[in-house]
C-alpha positions as CSV (number, residue, x, y, z in Angstrom):
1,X,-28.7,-15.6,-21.4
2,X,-26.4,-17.1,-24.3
3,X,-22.9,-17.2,-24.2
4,X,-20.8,-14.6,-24.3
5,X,-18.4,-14.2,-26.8
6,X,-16.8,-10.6,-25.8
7,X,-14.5,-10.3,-22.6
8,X,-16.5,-7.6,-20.5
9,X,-13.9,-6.1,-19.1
10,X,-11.4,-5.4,-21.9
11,X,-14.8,-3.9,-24.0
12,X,-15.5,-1.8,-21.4
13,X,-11.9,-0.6,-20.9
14,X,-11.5,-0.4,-24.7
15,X,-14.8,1.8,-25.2
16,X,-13.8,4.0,-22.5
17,X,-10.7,4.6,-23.8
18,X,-11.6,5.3,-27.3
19,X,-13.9,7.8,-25.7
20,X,-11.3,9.8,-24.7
21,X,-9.3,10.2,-27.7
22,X,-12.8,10.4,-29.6
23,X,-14.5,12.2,-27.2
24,X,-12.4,15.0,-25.3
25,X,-14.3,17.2,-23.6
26,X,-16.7,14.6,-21.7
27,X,-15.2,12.4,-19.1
28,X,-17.0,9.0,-19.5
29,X,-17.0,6.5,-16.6
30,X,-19.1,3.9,-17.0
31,X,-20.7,1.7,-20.0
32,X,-24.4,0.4,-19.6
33,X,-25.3,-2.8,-19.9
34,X,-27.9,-2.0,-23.3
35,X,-24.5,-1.4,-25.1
36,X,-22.9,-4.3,-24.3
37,X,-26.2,-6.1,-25.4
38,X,-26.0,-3.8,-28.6
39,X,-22.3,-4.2,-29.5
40,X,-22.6,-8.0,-29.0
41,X,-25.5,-8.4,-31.7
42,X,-24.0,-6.5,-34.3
43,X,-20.6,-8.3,-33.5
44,X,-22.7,-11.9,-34.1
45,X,-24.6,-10.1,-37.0
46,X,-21.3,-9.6,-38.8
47,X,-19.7,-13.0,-37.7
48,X,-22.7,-14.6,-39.6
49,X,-22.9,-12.5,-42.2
50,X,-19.2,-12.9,-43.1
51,X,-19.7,-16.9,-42.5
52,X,-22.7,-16.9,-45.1
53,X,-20.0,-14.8,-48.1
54,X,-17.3,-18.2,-47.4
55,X,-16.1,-19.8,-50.0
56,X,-17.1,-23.6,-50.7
57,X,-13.8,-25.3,-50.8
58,X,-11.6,-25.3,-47.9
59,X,-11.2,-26.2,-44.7
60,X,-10.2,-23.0,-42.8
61,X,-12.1,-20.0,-42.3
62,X,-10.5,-17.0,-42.9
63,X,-12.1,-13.0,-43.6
64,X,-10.0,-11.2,-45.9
């Protein structure tokens, strides 16, 4: 498996909690590993993607 670049534990907590401001009237208690995998990929997907739109001068990466 490659390195993991999201804490596990604050995602989950974060996920659940946004699922009960979002989400009201279910009680979610658990998150599956699939959406970690999910939420991961599209989290390195948009790292690259911003990466490949840097400018060519510079020395320090910032994402406006």
């Amino acid at each position: 498996m490659r390195n993991q670049i999201l804490n596990r534990s604050q995602t989950r907590e974060f996920i659940l909690q946004m699922c009960e401001r979002h989400r009201p009237g279910w009680k979610f208690t658990r998150v599956s590993a699939d959406a970690f995998t999910s939420i991961e990929a599209e989290l390195r997907v948009r790292i690259i993607d911003k990466i490949k739109r840097l400018p060519a001068v510079g020395r320090t990466v910032r994402f406006d």
